[in-house]
DRENDO-1510 file (C-alpha; in Angstrom, 1 decimal, always signed):
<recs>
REC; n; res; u; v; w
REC; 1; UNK; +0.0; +0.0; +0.0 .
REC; 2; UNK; +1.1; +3.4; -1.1 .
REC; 3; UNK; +1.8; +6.2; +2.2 .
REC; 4; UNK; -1.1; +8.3; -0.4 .
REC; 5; UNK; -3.9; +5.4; +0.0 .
REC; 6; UNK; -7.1; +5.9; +1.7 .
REC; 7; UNK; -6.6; +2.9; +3.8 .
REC; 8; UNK; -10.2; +0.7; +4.2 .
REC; 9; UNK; -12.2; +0.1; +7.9 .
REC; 10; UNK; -12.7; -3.6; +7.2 .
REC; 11; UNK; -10.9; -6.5; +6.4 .
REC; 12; UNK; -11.6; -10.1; +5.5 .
REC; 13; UNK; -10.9; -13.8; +7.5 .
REC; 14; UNK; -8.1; -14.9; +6.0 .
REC; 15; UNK; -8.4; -18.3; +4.9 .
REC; 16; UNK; -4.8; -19.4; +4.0 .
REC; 17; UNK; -3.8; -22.6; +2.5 .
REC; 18; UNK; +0.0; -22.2; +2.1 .
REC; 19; UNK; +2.2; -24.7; -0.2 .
REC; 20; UNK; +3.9; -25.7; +3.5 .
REC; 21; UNK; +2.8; -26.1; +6.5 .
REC; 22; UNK; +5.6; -23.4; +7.4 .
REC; 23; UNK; +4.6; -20.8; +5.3 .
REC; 24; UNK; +0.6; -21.0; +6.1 .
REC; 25; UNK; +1.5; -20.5; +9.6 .
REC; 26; UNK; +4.0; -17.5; +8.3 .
REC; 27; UNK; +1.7; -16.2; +6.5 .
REC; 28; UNK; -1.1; -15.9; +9.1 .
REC; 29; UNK; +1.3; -14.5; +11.7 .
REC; 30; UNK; +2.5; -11.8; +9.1 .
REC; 31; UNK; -1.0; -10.9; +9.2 .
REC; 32; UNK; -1.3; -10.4; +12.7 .
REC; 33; UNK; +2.0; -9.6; +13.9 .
REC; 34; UNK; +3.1; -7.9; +10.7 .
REC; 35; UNK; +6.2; -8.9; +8.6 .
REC; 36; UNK; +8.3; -6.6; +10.7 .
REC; 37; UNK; +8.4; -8.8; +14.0 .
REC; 38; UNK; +8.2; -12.7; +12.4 .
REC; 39; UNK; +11.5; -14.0; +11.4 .
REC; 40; UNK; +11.2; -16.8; +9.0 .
REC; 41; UNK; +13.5; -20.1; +9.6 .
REC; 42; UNK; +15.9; -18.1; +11.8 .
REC; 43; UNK; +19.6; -19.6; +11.8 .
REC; 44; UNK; +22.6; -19.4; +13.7 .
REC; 45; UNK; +26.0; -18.9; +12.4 .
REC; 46; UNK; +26.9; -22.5; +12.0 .
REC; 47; UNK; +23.2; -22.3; +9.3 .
REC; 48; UNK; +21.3; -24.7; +11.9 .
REC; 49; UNK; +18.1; -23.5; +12.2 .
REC; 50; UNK; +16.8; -22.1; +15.6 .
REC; 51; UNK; +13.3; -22.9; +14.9 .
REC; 52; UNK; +10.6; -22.6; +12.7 .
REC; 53; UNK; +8.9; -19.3; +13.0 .
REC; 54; UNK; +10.1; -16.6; +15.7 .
REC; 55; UNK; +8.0; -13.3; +16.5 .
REC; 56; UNK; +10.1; -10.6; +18.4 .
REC; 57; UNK; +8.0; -7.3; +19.4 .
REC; 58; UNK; +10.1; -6.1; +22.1 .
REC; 59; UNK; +11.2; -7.9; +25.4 .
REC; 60; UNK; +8.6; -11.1; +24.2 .
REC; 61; UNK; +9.4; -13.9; +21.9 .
REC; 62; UNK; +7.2; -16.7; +20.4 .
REC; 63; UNK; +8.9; -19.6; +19.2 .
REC; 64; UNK; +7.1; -22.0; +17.3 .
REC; 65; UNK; +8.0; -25.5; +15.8 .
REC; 66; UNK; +5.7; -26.1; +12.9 .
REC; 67; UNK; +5.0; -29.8; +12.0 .
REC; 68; UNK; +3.1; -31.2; +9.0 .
REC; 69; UNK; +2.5; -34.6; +10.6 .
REC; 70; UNK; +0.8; -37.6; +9.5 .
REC; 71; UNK; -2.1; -39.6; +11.5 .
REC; 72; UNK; -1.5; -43.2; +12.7 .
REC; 73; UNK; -4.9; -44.7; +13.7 .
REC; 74; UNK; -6.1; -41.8; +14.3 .
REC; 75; UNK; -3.1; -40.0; +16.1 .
REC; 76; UNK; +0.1; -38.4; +16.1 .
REC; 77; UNK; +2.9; -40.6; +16.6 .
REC; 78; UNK; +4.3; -40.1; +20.0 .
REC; 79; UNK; +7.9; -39.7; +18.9 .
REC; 80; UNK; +8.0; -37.2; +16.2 .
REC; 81; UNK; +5.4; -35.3; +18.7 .
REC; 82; UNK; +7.9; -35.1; +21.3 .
REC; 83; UNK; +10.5; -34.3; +18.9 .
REC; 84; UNK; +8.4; -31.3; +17.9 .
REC; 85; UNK; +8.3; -30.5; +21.9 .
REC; 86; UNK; +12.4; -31.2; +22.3 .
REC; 87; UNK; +13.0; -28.4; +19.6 .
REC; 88; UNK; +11.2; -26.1; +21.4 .
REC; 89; UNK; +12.6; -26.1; +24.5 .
REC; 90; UNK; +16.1; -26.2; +23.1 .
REC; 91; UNK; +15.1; -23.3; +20.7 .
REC; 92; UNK; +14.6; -21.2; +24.1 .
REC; 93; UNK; +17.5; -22.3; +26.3 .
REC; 94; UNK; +20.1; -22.4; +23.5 .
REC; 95; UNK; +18.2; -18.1; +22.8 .
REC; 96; UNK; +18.3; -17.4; +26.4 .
REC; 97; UNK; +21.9; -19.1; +27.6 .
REC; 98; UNK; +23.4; -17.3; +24.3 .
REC; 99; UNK; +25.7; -14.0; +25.4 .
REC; 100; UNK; +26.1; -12.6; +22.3 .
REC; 101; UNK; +23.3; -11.2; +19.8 .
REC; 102; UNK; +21.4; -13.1; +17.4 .
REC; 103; UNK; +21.9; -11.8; +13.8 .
REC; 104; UNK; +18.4; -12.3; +12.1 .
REC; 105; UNK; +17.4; -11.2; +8.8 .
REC; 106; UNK; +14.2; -9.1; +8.2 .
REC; 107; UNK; +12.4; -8.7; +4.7 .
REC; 108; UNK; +11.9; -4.6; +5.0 .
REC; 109; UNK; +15.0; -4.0; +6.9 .
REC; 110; UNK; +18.1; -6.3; +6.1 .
REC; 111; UNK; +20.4; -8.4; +8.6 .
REC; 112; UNK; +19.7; -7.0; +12.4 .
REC; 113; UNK; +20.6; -8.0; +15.9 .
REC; 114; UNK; +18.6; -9.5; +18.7 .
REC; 115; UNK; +20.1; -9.0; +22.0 .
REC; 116; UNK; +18.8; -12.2; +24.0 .
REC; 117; UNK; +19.3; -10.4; +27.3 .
REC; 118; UNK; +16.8; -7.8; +26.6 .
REC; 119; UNK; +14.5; -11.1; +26.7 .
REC; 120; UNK; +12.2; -11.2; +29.4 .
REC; 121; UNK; +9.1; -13.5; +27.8 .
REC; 122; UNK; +8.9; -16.1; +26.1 .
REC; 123; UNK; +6.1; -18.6; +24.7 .
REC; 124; UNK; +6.3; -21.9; +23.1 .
REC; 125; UNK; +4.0; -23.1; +19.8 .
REC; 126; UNK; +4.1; -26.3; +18.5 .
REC; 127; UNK; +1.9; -25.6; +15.4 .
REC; 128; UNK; +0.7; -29.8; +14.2 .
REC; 129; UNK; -0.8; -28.8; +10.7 .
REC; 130; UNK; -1.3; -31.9; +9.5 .
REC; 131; UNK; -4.7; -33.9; +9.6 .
REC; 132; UNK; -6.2; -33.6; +12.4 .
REC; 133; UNK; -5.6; -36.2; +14.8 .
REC; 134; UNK; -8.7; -37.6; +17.2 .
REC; 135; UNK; -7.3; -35.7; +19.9 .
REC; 136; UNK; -5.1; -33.4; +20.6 .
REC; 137; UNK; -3.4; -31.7; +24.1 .
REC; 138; UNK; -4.3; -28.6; +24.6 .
REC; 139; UNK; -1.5; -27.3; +26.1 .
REC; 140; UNK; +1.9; -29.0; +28.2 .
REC; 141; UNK; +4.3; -28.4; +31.0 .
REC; 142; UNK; +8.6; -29.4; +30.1 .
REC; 143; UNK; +10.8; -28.5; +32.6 .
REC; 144; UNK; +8.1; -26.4; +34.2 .
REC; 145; UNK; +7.6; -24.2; +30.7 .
REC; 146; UNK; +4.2; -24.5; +29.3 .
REC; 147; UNK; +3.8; -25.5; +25.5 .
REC; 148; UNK; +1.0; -24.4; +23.7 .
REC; 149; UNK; -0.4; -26.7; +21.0 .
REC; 150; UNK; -2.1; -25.5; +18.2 .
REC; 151; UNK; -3.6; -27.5; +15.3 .
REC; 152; UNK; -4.1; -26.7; +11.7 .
REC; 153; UNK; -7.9; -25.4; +12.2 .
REC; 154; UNK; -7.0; -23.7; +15.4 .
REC; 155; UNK; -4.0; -22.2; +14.0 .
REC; 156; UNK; -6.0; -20.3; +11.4 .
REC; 157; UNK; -9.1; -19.5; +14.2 .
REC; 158; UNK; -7.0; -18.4; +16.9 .
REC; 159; UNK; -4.5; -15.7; +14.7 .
REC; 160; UNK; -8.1; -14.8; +13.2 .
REC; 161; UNK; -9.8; -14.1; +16.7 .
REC; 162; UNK; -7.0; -12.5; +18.4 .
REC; 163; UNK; -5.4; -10.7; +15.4 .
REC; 164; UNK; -2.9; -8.3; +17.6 .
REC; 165; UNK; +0.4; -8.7; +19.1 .
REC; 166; UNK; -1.3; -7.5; +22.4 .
REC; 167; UNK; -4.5; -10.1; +21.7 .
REC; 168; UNK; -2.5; -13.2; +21.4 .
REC; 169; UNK; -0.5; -12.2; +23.9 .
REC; 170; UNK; -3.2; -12.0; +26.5 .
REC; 171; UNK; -4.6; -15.5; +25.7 .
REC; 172; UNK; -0.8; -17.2; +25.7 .
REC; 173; UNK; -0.8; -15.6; +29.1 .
REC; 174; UNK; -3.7; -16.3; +30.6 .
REC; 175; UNK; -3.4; -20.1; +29.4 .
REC; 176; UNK; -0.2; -20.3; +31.4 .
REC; 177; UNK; -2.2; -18.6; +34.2 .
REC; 178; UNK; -4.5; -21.5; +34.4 .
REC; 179; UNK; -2.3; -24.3; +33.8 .
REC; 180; UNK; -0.1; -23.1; +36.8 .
REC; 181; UNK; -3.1; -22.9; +38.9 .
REC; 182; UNK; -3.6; -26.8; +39.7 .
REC; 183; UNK; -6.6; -26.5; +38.3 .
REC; 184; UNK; -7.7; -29.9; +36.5 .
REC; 185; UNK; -9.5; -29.0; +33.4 .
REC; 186; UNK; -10.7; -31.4; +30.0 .
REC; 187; UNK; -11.2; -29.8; +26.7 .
REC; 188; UNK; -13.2; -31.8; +24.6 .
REC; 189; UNK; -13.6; -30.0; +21.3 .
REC; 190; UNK; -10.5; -28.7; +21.0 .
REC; 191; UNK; -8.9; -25.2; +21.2 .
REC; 192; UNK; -12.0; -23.6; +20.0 .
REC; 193; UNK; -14.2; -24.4; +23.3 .
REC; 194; UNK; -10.9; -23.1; +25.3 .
REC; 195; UNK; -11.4; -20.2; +23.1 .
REC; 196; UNK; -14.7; -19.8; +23.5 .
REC; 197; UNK; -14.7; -19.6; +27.4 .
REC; 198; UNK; -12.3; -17.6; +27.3 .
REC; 199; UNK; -13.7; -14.9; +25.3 .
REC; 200; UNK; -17.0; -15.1; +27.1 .
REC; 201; UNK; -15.4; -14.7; +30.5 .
REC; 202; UNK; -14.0; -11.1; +29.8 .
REC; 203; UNK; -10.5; -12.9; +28.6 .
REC; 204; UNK; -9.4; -14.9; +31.1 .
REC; 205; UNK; -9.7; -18.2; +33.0 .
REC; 206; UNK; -10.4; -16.8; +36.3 .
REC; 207; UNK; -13.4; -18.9; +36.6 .
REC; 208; UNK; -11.4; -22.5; +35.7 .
REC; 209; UNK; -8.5; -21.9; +38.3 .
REC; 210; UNK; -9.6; -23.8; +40.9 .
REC; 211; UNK; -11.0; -27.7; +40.8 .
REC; 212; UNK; -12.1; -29.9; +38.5 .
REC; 213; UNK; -14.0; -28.6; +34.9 .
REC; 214; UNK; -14.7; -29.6; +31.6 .
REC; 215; UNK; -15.4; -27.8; +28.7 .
REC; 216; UNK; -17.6; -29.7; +26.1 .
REC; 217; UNK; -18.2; -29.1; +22.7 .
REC; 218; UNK; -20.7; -26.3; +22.1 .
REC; 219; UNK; -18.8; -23.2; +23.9 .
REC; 220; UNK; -17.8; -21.9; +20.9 .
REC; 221; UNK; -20.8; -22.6; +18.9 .
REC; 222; UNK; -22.6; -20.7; +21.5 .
REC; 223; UNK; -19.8; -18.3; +21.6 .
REC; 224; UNK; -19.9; -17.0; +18.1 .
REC; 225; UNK; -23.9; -17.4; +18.1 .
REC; 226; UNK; -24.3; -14.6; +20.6 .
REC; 227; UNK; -25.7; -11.6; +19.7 .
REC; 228; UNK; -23.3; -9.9; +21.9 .
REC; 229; UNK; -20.1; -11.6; +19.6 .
REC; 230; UNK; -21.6; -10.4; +15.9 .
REC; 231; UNK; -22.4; -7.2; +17.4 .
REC; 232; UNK; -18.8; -7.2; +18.5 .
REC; 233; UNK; -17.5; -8.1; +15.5 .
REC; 234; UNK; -19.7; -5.1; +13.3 .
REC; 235; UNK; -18.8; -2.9; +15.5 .
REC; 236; UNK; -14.7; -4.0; +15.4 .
REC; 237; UNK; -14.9; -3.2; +11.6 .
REC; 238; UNK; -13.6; +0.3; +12.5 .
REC; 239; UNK; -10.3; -0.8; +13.9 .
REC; 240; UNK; -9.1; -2.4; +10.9 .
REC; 241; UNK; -8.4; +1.4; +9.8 .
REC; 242; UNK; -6.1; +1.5; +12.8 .
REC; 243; UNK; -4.1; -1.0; +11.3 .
REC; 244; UNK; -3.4; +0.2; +7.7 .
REC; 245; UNK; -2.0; +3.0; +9.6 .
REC; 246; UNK; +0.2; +0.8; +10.9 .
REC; 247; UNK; +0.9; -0.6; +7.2 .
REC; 248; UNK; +1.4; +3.0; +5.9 .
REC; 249; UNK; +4.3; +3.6; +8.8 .
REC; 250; UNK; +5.8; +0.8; +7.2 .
REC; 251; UNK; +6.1; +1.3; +3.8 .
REC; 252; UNK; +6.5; +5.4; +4.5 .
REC; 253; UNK; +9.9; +5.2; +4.3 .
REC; 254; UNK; +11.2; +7.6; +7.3 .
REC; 255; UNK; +13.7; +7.2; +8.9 .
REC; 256; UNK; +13.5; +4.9; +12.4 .
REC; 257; UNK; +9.8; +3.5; +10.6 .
REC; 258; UNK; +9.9; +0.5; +12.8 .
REC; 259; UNK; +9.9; +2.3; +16.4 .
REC; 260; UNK; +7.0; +4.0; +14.9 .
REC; 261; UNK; +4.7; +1.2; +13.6 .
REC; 262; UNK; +5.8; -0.8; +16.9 .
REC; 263; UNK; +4.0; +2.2; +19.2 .
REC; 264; UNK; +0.7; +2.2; +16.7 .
REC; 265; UNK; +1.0; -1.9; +16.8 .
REC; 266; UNK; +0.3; -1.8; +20.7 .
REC; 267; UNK; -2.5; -1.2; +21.3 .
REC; 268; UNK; -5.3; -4.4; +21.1 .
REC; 269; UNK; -8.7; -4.5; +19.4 .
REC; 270; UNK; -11.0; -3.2; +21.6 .
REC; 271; UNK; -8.2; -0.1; +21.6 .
REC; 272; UNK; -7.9; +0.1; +18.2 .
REC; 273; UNK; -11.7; +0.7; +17.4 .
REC; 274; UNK; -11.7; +3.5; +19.9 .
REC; 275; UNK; -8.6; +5.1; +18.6 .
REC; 276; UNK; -10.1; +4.5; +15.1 .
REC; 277; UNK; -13.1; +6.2; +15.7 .
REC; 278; UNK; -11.2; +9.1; +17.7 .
REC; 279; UNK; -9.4; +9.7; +14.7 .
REC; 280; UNK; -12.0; +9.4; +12.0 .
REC; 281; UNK; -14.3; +11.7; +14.2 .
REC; 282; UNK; -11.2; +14.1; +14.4 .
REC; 283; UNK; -11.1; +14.0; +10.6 .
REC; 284; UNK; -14.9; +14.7; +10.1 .
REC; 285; UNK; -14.6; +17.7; +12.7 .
REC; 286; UNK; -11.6; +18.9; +11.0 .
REC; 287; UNK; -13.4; +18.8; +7.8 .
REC; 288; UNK; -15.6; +21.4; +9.1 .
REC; 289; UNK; -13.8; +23.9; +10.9 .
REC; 290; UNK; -13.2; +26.9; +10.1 .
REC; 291; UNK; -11.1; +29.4; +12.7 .
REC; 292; UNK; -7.7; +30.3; +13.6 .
REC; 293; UNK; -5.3; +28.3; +13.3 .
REC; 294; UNK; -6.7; +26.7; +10.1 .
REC; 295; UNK; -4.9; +23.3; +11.5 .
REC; 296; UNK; -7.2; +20.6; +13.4 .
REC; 297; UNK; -6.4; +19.1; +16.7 .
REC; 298; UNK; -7.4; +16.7; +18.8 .
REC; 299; UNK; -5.6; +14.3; +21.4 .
REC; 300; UNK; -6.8; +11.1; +23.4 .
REC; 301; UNK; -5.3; +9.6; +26.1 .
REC; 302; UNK; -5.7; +5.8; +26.1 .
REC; 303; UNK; -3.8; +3.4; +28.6 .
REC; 304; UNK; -1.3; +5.3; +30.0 .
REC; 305; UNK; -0.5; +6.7; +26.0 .
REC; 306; UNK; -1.0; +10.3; +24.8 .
REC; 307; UNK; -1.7; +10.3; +20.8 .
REC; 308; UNK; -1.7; +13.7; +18.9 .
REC; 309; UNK; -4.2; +14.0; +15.8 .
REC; 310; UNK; -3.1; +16.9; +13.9 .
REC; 311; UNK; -5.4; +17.5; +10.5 .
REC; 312; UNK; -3.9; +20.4; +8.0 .
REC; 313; UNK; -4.9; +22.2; +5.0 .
REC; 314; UNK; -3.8; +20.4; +1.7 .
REC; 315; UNK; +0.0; +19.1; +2.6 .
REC; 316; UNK; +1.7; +18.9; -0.9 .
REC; 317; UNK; +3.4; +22.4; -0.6 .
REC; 318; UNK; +4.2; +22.4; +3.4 .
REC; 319; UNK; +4.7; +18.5; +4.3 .
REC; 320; UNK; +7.9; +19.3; +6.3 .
REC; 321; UNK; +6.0; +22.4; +8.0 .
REC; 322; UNK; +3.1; +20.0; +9.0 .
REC; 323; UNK; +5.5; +17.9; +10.0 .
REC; 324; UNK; +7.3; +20.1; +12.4 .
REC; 325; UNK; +3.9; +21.1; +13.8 .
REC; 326; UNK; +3.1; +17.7; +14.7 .
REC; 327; UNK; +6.1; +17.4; +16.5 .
REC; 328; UNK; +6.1; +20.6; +18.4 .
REC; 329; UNK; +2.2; +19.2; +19.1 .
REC; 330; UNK; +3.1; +16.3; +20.3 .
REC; 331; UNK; +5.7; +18.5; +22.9 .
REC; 332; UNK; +3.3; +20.2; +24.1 .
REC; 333; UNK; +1.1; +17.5; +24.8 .
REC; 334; UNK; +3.8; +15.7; +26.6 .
REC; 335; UNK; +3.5; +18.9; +28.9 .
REC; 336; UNK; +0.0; +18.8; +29.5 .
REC; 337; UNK; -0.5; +15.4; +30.6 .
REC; 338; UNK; +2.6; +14.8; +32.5 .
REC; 339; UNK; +1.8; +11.2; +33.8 .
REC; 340; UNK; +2.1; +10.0; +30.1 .
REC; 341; UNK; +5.7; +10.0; +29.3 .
REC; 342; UNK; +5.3; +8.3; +25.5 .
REC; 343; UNK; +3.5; +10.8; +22.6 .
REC; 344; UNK; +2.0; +9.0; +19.7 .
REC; 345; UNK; +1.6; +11.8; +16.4 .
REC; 346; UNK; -0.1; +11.4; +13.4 .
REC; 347; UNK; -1.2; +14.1; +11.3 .
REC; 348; UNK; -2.8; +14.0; +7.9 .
REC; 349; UNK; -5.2; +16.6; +5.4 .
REC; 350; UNK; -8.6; +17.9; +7.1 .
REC; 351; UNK; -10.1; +17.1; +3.1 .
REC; 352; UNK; -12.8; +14.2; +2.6 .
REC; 353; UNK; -12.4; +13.7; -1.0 .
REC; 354; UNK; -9.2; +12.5; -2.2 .
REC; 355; UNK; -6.4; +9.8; -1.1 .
REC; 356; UNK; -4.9; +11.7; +2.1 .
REC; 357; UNK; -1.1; +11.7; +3.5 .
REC; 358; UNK; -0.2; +10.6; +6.7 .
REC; 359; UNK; +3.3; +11.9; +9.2 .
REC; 360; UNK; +3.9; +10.2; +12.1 .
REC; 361; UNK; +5.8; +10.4; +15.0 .
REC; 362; UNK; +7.0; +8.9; +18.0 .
REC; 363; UNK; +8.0; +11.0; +21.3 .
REC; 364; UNK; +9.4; +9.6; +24.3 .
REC; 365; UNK; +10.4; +11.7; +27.1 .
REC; 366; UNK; +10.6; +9.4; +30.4 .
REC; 367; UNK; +10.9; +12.7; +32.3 .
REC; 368; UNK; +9.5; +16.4; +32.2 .
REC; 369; UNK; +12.0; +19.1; +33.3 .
REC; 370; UNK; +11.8; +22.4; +34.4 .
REC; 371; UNK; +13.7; +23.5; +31.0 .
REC; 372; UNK; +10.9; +21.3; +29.4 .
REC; 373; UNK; +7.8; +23.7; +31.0 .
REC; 374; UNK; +9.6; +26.9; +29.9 .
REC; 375; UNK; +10.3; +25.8; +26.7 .
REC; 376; UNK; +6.3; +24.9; +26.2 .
REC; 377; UNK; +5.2; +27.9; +28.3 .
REC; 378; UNK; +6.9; +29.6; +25.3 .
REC; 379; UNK; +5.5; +27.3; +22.8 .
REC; 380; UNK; +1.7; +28.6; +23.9 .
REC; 381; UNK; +2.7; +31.8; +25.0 .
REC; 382; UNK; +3.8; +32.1; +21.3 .
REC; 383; UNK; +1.2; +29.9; +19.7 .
REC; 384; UNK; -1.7; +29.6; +21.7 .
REC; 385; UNK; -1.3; +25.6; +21.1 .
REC; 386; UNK; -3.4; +23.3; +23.0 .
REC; 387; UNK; -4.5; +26.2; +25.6 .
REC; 388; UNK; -8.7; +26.0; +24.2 .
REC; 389; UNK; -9.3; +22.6; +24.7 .
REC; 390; UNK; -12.8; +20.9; +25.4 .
REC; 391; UNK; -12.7; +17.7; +27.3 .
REC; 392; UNK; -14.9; +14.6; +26.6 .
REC; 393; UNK; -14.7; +11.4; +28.4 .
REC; 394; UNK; -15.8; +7.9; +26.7 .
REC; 395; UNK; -15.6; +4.3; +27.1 .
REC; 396; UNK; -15.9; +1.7; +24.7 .
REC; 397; UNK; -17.4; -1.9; +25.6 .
REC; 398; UNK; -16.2; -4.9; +23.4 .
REC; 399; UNK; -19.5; -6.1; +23.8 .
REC; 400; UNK; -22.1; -3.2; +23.8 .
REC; 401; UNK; -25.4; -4.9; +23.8 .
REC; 402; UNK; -24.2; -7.4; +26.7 .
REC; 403; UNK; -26.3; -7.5; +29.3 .
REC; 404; UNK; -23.8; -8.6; +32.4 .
REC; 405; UNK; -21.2; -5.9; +32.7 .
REC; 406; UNK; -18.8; -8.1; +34.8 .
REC; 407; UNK; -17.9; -9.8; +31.5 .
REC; 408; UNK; -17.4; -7.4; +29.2 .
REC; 409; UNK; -13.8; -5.3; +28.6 .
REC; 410; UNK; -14.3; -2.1; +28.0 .
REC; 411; UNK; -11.0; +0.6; +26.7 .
REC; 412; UNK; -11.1; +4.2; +28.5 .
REC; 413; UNK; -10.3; +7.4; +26.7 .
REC; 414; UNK; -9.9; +10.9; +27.3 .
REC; 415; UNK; -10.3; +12.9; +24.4 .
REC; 416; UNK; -9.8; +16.6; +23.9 .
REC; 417; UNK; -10.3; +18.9; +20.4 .
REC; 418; UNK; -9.1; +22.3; +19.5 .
REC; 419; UNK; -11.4; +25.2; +19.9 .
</recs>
């Protein structure tokens, strides 16, 4: 996608059949994770492979083993199932015990190096692709790590269901959670009922941690027959704009891109539709104002993260100048809400019409001087930037027509525009 396209709001299951087993689970997770934090068939300098897939996205890795294996009455074959599971586990201590970086190879940005001491999560997949056997585990402790099984179908439905680095995340976690509880829990069904509870408990497993449960077939059928989950799913369409952001980032070109696309890439679903529509709104508001300055703005704060919207007349003459304003916006902001020391900027055209531009920016300041508060006092003294603000509070519930509030997630925001 070029930086100019008008990137959509929806986006369609992907259904991927892969000529490998390797590359239909590559391909999935380049869909989720985007192609910037999956390393394809990483090796070491000797060329032995380290594993099958890895996903880096700061301090966490995910190191899968991906196995096309065939059925033997009905199952796997116990040894080249534990093989799978032996791979794994050395894949992470020989990572972990290493002292020196890793040297991987990205397709956007060349050779790089991963410092294995900055490491301070990681999660083992064993991806079986194959046909699926009569049963399979859903998950398993080596050495006290947990390994996470995931089969062909539940490959595909899980990357689909929880398509953020934040979303899979959550569920890796909270899987660990409950098999390090004691609990005793039966899956029948497969991943999909695990699934299934899990999203109708307000994602977690706080309800399975202690004695004896079994989930049957018919969780997830229920699951995905709720009202509550299409309504969900209409109402997630919006966030998929959120993410062709994130594409544009990547293929803008700018220097340090990555860093950039990493900070939009944070943020989950339920996050990403309300930034979405914060951002859209801002656009629509924009469209329509007329007053001094002639530039839009608007920021939200959202979990601990302040983003700067920053609409401008048509760009094409003044890019850099827009640019610089977005920065010297996203300052200022850093000023006013102190207790946020990260600044997310985006700016783009006020204009409805035709295929916008986008800037972005990323601002870290870990700590607000005193030389920081004169130098914005000077900013609006000067500028009058971010002084007229009106405030507006919402919150945004994953499942809006639910009817118990205990299980739903909701995503807080403070928003403010330009007057």
């Amino acid at each position: 996608m070029k930086p100019s396209e008008q990137p959509p709001v929806s986006k369609h299951y992907f259904r991927l059949k892969g000529e490998s087993a390797e590359e239909f689970v590559y391909e999935l997770a380049t869909k989720t994770f985007l192609v910037d934090w999956c390393y394809r068939n990483p090796k070491w300098e000797d060329g032995k492979e380290i594993c099958d897939l890895l996903v880096a996205f700061d301090d966490v890795l995910i190191i899968w083993q991906i196995k096309d294996l065939k059925l033997h009455e009905g199952q796997y074959k116990i040894g080249k199932f534990q093989k799978n599971l032996r791979q794994l586990v050395g894949a992470q201590r020989n990572i972990l015990n290493r002292q020196t970086a890793i040297l991987l190879s990205n397709p956007r940005r060349g050779q790089e190096a991963l410092n294995p001491r900055t490491i301070s999560e990681t999660y083992l997949v064993s991806a079986i692709v194959g046909s699926e056997a009569n049963a399979t585990p859903i998950s398993a402790s080596v050495n006290g790590q947990v390994i996470h099984f995931l089969t062909r179908e539940s490959v595909e439905l899980v990357l689909n269901e929880l398509d953020t680095i934040r979303d899979f995340l959550d569920y890796l976690r909270s899987k660990e959670k409950l098999s390090r509880s004691g609990a005793s829990i039966m899956v029948v069904g497969g991943e999909k009922q695990l699934l299934g509870a899990y999203l109708m408990s307000a994602r977690n497993f706080s309800n399975y941690e202690r004695g004896e449960h079994v989930l049957l077939p018919g969780i997830w059928e229920k699951c995905v027959g709720a009202r509550e989950y299409a309504d969900r799913k209409e109402r997630n369409a919006v966030s998929y704009y959120w993410d062709n952001l994130i594409n544009i980032a990547h293929s803008s070109g700018v220097p340090h891109y990555e860093i950039v696309a990493r900070e939009l890439a944070r943020p989950n679903r339920l996050e990403r539709r309300t930034l979405s529509k914060a951002f859209l709104d801002g656009k629509k508001r924009a469209a329509e104002w007329v007053g001094d300055p002639q530039s839009y703005r608007r920021t939200v704060i959202l979990n601990g993260v302040t983003y700067c919207f920053l609409y401008s007349e048509d760009s094409s003459p003044n890019r850099e100048q827009r640019f610089s304003e977005l920065q010297v916006m996203s300052f200022v902001a850093r000023g006013i809400y102190k207790d946020n020391p990260n600044v997310v900027g985006i700016a783009t055209e006020k204009r409805q019409d035709d295929p916008p531009t986008y800037d972005f920016c990323f601002m870290p300041l870990p700590e607000w001087t005193a030389d920081h508060q004169k130098r914005m006092d000077s900013i609006q003294a000067r500028t009058g930037m971010l002084k007229d603000l009106k405030y507006g509070w919402t919150v945004e519930k994953e499942y809006t027509t639910l009817e118990k509030e205990p299980l739903d997630s909701e995503a807080e925001s403070l928003g403010s525009g330009e007057r």
